[in-house]
Every structure is written in structure tokens, then in C-alpha cells.
Z-matrix of the N, CA and C atoms (Angstrom, degrees):
N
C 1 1.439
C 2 1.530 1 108.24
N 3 1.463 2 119.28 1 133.65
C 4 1.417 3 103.59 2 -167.28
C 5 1.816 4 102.25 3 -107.20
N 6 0.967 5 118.04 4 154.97
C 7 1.713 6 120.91 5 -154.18
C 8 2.109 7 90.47 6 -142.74
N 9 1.020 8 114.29 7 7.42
C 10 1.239 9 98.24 8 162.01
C 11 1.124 10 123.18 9 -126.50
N 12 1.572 11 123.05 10 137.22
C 13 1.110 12 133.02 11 -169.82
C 14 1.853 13 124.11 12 -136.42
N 15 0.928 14 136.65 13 171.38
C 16 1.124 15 153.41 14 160.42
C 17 1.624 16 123.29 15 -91.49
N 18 1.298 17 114.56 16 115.68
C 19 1.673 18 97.60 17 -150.66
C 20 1.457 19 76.78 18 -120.68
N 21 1.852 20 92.59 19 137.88
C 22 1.649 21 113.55 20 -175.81
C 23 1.128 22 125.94 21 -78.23
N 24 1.959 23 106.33 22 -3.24
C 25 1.760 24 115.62 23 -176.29
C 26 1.260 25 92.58 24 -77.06
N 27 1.845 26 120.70 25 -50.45
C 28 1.611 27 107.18 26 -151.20
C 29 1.483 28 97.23 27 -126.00
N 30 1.418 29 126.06 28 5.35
C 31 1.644 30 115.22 29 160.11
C 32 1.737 31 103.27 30 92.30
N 33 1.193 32 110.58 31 -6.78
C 34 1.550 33 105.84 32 -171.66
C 35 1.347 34 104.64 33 -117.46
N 36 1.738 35 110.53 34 159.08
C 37 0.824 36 124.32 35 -143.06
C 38 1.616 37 99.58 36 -95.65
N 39 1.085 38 128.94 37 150.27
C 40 1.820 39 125.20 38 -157.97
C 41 0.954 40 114.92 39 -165.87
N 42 1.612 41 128.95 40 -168.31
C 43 1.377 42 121.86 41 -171.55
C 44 1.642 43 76.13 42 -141.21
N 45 1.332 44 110.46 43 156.12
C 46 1.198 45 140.52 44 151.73
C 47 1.580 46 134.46 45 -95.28
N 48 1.990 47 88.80 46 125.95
C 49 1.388 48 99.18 47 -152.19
C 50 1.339 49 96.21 48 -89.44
N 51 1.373 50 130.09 49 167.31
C 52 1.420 51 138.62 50 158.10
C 53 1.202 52 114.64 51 -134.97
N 54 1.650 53 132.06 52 126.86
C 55 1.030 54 147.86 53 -118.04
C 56 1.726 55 100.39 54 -160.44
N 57 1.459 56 133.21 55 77.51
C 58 0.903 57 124.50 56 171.48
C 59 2.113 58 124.95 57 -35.37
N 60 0.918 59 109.02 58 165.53
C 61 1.532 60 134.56 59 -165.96
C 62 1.084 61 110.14 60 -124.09
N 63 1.512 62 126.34 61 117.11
C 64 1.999 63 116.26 62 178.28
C 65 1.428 64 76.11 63 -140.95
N 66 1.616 65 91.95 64 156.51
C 67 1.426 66 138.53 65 153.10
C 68 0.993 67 132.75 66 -106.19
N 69 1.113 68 125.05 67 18.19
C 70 1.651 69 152.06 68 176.04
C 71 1.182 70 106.20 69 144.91
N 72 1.301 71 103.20 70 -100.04
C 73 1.291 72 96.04 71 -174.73
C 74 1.940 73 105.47 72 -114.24
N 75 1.329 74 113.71 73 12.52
C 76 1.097 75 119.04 74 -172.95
C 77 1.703 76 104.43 75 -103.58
N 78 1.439 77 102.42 76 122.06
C 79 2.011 78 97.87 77 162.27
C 80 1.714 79 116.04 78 -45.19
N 81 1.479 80 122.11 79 140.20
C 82 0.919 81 120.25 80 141.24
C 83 1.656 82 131.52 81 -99.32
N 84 1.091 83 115.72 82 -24.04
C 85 1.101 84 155.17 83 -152.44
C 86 1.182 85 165.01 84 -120.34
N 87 1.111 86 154.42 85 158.51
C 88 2.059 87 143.53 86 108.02
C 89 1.445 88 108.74 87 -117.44
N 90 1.429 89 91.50 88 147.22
C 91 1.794 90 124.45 89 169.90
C 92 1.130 91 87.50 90 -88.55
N 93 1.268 92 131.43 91 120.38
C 94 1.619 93 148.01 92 127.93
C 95 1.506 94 120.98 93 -41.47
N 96 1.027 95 145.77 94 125.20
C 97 1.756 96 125.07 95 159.89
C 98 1.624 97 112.54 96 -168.76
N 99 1.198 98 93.12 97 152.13
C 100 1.730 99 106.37 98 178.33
C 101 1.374 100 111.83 99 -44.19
N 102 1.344 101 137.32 100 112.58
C 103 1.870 102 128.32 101 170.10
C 104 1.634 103 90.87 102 -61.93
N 105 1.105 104 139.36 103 -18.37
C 106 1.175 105 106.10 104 -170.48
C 107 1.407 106 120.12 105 -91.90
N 108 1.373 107 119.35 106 -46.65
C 109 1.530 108 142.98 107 161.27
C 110 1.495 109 124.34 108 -70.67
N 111 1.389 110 108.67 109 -44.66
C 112 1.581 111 119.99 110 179.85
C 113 1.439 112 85.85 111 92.71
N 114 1.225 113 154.54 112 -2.84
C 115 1.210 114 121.61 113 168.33
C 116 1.679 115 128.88 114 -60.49
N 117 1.612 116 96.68 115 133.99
C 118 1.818 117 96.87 116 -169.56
C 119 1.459 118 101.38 117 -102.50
N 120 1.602 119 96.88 118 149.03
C 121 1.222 120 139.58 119 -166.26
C 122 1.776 121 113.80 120 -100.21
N 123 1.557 122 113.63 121 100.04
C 124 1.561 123 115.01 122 -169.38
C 125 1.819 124 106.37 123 -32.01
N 126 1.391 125 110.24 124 -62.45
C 127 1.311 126 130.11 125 -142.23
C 128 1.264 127 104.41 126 -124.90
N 129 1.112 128 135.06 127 177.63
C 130 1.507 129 156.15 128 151.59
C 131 1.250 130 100.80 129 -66.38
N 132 1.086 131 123.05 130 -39.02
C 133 1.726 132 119.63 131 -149.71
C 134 1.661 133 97.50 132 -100.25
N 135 1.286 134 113.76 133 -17.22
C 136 1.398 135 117.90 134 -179.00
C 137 2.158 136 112.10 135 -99.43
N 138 1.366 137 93.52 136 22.48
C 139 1.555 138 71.76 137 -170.56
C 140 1.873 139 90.85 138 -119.15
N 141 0.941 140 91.66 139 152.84
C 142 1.918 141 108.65 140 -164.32
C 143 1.436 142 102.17 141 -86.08
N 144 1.624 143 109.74 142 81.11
C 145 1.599 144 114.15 143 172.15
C 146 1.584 145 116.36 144 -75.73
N 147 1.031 146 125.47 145 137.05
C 148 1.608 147 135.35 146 -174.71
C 149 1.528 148 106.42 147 -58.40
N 150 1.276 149 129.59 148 124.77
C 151 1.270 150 132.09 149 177.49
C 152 1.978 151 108.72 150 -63.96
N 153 1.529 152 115.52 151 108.68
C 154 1.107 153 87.68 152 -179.01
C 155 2.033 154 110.19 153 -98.42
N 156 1.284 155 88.07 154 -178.04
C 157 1.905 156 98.99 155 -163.14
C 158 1.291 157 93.35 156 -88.96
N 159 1.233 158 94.92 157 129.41
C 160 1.969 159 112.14 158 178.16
C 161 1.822 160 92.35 159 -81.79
N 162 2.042 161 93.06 160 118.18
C 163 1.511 162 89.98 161 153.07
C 164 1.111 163 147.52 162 -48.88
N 165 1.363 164 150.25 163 125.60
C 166 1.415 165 129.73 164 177.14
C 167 1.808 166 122.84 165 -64.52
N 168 1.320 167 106.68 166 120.89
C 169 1.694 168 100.90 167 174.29
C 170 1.458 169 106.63 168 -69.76
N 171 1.816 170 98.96 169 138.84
C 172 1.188 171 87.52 170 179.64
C 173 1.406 172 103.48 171 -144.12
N 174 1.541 173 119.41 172 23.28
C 175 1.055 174 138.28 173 141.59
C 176 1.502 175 131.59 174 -129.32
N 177 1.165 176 135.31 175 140.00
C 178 2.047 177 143.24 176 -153.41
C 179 1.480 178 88.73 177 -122.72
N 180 1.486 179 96.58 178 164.08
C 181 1.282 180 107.95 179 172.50
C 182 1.411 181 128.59 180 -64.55
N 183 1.522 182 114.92 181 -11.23
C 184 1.451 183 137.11 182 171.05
C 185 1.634 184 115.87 183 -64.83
N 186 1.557 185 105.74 184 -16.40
C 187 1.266 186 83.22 185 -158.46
C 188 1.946 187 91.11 186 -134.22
N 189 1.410 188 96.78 187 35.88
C 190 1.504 189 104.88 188 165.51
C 191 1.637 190 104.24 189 -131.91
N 192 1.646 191 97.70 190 144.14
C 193 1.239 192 126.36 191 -168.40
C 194 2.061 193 107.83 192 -38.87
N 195 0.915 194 101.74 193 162.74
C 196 1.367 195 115.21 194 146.96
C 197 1.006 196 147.34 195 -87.67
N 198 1.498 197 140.35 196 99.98
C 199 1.465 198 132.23 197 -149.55
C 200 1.311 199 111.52 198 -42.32
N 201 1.585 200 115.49 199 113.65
C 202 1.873 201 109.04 200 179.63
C 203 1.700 202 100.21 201 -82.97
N 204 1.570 203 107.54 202 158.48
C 205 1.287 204 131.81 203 176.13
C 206 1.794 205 96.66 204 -76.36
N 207 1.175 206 117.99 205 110.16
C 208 1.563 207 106.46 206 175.89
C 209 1.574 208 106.84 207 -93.96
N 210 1.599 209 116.02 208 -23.13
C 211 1.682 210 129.40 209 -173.16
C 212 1.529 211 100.19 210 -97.11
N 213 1.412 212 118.00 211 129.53
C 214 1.648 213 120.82 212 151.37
C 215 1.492 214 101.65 213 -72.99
N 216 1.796 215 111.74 214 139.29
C 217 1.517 216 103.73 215 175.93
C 218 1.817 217 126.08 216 -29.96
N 219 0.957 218 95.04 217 117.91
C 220 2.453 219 94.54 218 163.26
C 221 1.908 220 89.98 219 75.78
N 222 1.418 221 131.18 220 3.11
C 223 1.499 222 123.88 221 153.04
C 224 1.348 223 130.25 222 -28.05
N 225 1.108 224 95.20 223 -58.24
C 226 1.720 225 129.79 224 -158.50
C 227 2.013 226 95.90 225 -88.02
N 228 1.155 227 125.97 226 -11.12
C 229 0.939 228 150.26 227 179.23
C 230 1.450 229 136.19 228 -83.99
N 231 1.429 230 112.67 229 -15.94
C 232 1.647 231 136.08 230 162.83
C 233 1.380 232 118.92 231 -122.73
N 234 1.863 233 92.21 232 48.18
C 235 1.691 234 104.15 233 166.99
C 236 1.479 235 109.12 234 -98.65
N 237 0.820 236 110.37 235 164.51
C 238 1.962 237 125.17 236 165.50
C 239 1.804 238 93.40 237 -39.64
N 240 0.826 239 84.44 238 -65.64
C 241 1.802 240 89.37 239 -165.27
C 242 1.202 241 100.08 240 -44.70
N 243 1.046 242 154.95 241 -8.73
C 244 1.370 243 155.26 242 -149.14
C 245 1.613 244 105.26 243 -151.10
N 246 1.403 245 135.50 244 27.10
C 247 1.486 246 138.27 245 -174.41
C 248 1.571 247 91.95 246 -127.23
N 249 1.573 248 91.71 247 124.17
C 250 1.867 249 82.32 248 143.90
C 251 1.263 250 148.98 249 -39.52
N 252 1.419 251 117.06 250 -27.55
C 253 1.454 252 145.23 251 178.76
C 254 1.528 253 102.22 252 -67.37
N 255 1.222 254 112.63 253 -33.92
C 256 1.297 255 115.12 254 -176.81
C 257 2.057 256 136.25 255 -60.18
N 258 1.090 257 103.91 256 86.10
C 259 1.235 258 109.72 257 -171.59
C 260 1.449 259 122.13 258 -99.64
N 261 1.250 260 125.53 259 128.74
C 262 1.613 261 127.75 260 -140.44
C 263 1.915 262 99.80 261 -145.07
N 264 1.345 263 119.70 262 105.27
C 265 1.527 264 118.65 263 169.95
C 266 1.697 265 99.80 264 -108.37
N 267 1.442 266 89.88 265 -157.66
C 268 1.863 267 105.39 266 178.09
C 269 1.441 268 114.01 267 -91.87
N 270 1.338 269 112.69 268 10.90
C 271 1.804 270 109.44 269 178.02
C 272 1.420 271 103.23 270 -140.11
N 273 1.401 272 124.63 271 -22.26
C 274 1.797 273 114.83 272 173.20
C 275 1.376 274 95.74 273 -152.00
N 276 1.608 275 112.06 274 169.75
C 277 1.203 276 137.65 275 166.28
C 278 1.764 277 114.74 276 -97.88
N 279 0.944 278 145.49 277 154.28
C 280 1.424 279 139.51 278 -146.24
C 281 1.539 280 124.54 279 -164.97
N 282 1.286 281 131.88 280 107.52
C 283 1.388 282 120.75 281 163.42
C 284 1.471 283 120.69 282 -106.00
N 285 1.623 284 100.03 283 130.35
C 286 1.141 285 119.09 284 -165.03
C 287 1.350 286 99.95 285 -97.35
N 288 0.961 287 128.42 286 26.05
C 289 1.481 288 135.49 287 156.76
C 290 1.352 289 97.59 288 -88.43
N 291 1.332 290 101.58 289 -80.13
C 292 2.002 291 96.12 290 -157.85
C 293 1.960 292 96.33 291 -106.30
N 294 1.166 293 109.98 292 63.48
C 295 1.329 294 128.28 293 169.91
C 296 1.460 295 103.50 294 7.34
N 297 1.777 296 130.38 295 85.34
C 298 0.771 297 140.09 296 172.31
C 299 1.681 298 132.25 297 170.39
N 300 1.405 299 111.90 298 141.24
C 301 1.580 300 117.80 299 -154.76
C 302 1.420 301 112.05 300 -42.11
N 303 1.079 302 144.21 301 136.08
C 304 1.976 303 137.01 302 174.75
C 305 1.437 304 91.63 303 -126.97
N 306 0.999 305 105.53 304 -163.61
C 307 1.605 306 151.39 305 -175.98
C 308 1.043 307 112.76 306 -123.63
N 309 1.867 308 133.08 307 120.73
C 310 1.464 309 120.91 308 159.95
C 311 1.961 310 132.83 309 -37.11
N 312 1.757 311 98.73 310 -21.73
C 313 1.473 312 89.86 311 -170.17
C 314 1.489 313 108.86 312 -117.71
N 315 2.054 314 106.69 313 35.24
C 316 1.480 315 114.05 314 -176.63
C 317 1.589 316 95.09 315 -91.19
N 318 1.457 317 108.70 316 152.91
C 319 1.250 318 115.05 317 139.32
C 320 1.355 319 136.75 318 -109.54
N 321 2.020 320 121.82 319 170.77
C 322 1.157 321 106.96 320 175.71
C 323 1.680 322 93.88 321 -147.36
N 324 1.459 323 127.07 322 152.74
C 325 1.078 324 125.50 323 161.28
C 326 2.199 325 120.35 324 -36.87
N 327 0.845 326 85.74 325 -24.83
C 328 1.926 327 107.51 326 176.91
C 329 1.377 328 109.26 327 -41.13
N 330 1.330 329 109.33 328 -34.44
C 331 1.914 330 126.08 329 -140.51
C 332 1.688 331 103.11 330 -49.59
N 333 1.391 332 108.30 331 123.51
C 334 1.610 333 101.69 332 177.97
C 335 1.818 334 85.70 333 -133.16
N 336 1.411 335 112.13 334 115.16
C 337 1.161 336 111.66 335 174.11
C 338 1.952 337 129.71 336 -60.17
N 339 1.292 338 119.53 337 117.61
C 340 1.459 339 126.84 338 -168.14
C 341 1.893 340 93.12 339 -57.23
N 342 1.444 341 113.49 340 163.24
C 343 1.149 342 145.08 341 151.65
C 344 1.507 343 111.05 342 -55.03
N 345 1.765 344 116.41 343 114.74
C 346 0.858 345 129.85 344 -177.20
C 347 2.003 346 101.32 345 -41.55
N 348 1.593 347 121.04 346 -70.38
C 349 1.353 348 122.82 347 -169.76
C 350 1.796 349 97.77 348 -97.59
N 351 1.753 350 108.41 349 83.91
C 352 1.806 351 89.64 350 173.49
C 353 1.667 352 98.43 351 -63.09
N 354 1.276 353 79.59 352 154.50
C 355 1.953 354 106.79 353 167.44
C 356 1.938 355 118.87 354 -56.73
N 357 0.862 356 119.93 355 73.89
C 358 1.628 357 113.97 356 -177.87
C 359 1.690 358 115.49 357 0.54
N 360 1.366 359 105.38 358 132.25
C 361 1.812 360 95.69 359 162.12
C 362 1.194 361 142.67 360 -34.34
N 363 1.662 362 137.74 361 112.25
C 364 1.672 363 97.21 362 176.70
C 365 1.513 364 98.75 363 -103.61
N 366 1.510 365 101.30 364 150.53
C 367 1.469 366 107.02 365 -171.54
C 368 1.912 367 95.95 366 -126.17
């Protein structure tokens, strides 16, 4: 929505205010008007919006890449994050295989893939 304009009372360049309208407690309305002058504007169609400058394109859809494949199928798939071993609280990440802190996106020869739905904790 463009909100800057050139207002024809005082020649300067401004933003346009909009100013709801009630009837109690019901809208009728908006007041249009110059922020700079306050002069109000009948209509929408009557208020002098600033022509803005069309960027130049200077790149088309021709001349952007093709989404590359960065994963070979099930790759991305013999990470930590993805092992049963993988044990995860609110202060570290954890393998309970070789009892020690990892990273979700380490690997290890270890990899035993977790159960799509594990079973919730019982505590």
C-alpha cells in the first residue's frame, strides 16, 4: 500500500495519514490527510500519491540455478539425529552407545536406525 504522497495544499512531500471515523461506537469510515499540513483528502481517488520508480529486473527466471540435489536418497538418514542411540534433553545431546556428548548431524559407524513412532517415556 503506498502512503507517500505529495500534498497539493503545501507542495511537500509527506506521508498520508488515515484516521478512522466513528459514530459511536460504530466505524463509518477514514479521514485521509496530509501528515504534513493536515489537509484532508475527499476520496482515495483524489489524494496525490507519489509516483514510485519501477526497479529494473536484472535477473529472469532463466538465469537462476536449478534446485541441486545436495542428499543421495536415505544419506541424510545415518545421522545421530536419526539413531536409536540418540538421546537429546534441555542442556546436551547424547549417545548412549558410546556414552558421550555429539551433535545431531554427527556420524558413527554405530548407526542403528530409531523407530519411526518411539513409545513415550514412562516415568
Amino acid at each position: 500500500m503506498n502512503v507517500e504522497i505529495i500534498c497539493t495544499q503545501c507542495g511537500m512531500e509527506a506521508f498520508l495519514k488515515r484516521e478512522p471515523v466513528y459514530d459511536g461506537f460504530k466505524k463509518t469510515g477514514e479521514e485521509l490527510s496530509c501528515s504534513a499540513c493536515g489537509a484532508v483528502f475527499p476520496s482515495e481517488e483524489n489524494v496525490p500519491f507519489k509516483a514510485r520508480e519501477r526497479i529494473p529486473e536484472i535477473f529472469t527466471d532463466a538465469d537462476r540455478p536449478e534446485t541441486p540435489d545436495i542428499f543421495i536418497e536415505g544419506e541424510n538418514r545415518v545421522i545421530c539425529r536419526y539413531c536409536a542411540s540418540y538421546v537429546i534433553n534441555p542442556f546436551m545431546q547424547f549417545c548412549g552407545h558410546h556414552k558421550k556428548e555429539i551433535q545431531a548431524t554427527d556420524t558413527c559407524s554405530d548407526f542403528s536406525l530409531a523407530p519411526e513412532n518411539p513409545a513415550p517415556p514412562v516415568f
